[in-house]
Backbone as CSV, one residue per row, in Angstrom:
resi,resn,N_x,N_y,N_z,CA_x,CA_y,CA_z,C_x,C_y,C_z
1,UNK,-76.477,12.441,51.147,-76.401,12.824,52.545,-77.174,11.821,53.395
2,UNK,-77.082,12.049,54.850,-78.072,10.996,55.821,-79.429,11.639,55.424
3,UNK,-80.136,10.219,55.238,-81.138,9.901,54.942,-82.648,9.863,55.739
4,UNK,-83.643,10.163,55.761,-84.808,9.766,56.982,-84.406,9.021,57.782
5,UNK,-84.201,9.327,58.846,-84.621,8.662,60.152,-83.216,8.183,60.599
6,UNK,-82.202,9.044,60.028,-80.611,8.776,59.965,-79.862,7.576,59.043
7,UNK,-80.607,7.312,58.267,-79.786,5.931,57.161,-79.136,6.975,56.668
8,UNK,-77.916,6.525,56.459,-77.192,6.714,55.082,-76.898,5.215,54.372
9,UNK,-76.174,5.890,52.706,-75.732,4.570,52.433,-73.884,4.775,52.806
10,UNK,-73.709,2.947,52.849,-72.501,2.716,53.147,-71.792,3.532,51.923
11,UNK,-70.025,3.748,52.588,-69.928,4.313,51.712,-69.861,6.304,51.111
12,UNK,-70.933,6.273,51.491,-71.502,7.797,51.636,-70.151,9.052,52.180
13,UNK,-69.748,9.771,51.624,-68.903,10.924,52.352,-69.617,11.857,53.000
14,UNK,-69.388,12.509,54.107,-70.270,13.522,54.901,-68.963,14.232,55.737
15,UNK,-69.434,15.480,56.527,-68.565,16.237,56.837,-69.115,16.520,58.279
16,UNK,-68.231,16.535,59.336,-68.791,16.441,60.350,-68.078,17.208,61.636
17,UNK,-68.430,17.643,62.413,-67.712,18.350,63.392,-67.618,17.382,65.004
18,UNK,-66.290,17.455,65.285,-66.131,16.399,66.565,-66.193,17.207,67.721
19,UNK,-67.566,16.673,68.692,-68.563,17.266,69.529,-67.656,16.322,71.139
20,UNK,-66.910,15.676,71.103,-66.354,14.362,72.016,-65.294,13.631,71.549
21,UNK,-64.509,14.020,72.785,-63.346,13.103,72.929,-63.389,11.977,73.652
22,UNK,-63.288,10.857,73.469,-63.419,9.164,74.635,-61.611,8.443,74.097
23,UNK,-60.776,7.477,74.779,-60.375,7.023,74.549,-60.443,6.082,73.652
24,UNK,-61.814,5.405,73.205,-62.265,4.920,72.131,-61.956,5.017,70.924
25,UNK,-62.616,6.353,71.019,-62.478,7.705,69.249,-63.231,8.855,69.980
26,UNK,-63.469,9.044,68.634,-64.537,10.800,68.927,-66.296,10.400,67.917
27,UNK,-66.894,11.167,68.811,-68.281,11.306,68.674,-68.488,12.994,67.736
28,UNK,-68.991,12.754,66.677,-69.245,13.794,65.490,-70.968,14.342,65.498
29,UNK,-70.991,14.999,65.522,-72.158,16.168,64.715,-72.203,16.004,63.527
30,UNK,-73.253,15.271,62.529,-73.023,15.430,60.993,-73.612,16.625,60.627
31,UNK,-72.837,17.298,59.886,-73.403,18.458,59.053,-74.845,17.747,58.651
32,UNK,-75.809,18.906,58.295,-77.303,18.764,57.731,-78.276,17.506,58.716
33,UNK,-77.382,17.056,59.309,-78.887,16.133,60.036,-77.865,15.912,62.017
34,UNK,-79.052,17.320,62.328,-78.813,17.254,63.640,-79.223,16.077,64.586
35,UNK,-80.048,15.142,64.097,-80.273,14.282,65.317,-79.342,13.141,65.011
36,UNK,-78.679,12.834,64.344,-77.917,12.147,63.881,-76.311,12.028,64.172
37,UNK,-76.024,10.905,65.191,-74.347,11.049,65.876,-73.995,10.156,65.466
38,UNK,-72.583,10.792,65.073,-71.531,9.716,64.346,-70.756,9.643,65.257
39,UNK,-69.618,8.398,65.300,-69.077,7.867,65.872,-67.923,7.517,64.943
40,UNK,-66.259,8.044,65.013,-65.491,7.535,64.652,-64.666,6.840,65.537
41,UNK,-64.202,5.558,65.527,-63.829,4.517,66.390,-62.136,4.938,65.892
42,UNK,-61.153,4.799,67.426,-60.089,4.948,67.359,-59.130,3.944,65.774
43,UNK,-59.615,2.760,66.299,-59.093,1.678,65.054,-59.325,2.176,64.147
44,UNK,-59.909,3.301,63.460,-60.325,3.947,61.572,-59.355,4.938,62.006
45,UNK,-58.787,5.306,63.039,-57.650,6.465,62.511,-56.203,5.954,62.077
46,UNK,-55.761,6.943,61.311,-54.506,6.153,61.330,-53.541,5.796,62.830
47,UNK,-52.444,4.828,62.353,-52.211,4.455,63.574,-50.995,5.408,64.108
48,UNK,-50.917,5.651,65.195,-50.338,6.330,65.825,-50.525,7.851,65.887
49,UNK,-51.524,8.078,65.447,-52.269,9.406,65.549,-53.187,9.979,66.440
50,UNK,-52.802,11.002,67.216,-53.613,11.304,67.837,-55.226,11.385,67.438
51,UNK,-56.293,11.425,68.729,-57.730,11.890,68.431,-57.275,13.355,68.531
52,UNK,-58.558,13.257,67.147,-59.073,14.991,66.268,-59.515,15.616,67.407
53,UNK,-59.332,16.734,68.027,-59.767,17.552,68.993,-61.433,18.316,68.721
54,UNK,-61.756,18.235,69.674,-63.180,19.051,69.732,-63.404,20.211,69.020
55,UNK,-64.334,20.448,67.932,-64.450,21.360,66.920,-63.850,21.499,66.134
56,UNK,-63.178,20.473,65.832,-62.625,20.702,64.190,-63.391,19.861,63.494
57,UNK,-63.482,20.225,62.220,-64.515,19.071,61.156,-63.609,18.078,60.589
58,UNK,-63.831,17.282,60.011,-63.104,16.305,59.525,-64.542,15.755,57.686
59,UNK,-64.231,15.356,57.154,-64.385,14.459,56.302,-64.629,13.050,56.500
60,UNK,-65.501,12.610,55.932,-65.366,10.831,56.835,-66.402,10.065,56.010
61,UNK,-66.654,8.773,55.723,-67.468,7.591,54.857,-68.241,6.772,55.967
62,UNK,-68.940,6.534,55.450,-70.179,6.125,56.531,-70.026,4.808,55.966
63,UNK,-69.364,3.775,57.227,-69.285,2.887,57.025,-70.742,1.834,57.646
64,UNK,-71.323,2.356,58.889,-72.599,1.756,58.977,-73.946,2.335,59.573
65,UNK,-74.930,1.854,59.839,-75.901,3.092,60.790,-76.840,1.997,61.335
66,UNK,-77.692,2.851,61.971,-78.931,1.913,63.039,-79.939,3.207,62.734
67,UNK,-80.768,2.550,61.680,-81.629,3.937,62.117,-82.644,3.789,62.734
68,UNK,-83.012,2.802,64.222,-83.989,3.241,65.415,-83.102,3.995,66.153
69,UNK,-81.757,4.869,66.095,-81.627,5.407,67.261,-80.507,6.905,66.916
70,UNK,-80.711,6.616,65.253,-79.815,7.930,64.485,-78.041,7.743,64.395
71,UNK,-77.661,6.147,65.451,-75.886,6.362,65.428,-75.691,5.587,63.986
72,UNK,-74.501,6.748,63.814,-73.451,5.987,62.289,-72.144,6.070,62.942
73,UNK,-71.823,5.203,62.351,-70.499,5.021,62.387,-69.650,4.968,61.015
74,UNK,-68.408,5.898,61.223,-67.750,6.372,60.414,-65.999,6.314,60.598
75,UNK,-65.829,6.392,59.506,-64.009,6.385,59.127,-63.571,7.397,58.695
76,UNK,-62.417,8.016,58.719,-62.228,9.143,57.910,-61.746,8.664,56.157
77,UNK,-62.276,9.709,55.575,-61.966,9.642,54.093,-60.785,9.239,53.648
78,UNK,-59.444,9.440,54.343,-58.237,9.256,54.142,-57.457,7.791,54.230
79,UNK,-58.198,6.836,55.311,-57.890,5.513,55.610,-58.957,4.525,54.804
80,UNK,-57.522,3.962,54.304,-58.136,2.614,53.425,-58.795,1.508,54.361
81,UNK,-60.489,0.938,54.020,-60.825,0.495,54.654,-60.319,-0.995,55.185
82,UNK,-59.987,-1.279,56.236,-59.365,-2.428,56.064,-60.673,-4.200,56.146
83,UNK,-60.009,-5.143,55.642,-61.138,-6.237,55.480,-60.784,-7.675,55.940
């Protein structure tokens, strides 16, 4: 799970509830570590899919974090990461 001070490792699966909708992506609540906002970026959804609506949870891999300020950023579990 996220780690002190919001690290996770890359990689990592977590479960999260989407708190924000932006044209961007959506902004998540991670389960077990409230100070901690994830960020799934439109480009990690699949394409032509709508954004996940407010309060539904989703599944997702923690692709990176900053922990002076608690943001991760995340993909959903389902999309192959692209490189």
């Amino acid at each position: 799970m996220v780690r002190d001070r919001g690290c996770a490792a890359g990689g990592e699966r977590v479960r999260a509830r989407v708190v924000a909708a932006r044209p961007f992506g959506v902004f998540v609540e991670i389960d077990g570590q409230p100070d901690a906002l994830g960020l799934v970026e439109i480009t990690t959804l699949p394409r032509g899919s709508e954004l996940p609506v407010v309060g539904i949870y989703l599944n997702l891999i923690v692709v990176a974090h900053a922990v002076h300020n608690w943001q991760v950023r995340l993909r959903p579990v389902d999309v192959e990461a692209s490189g």
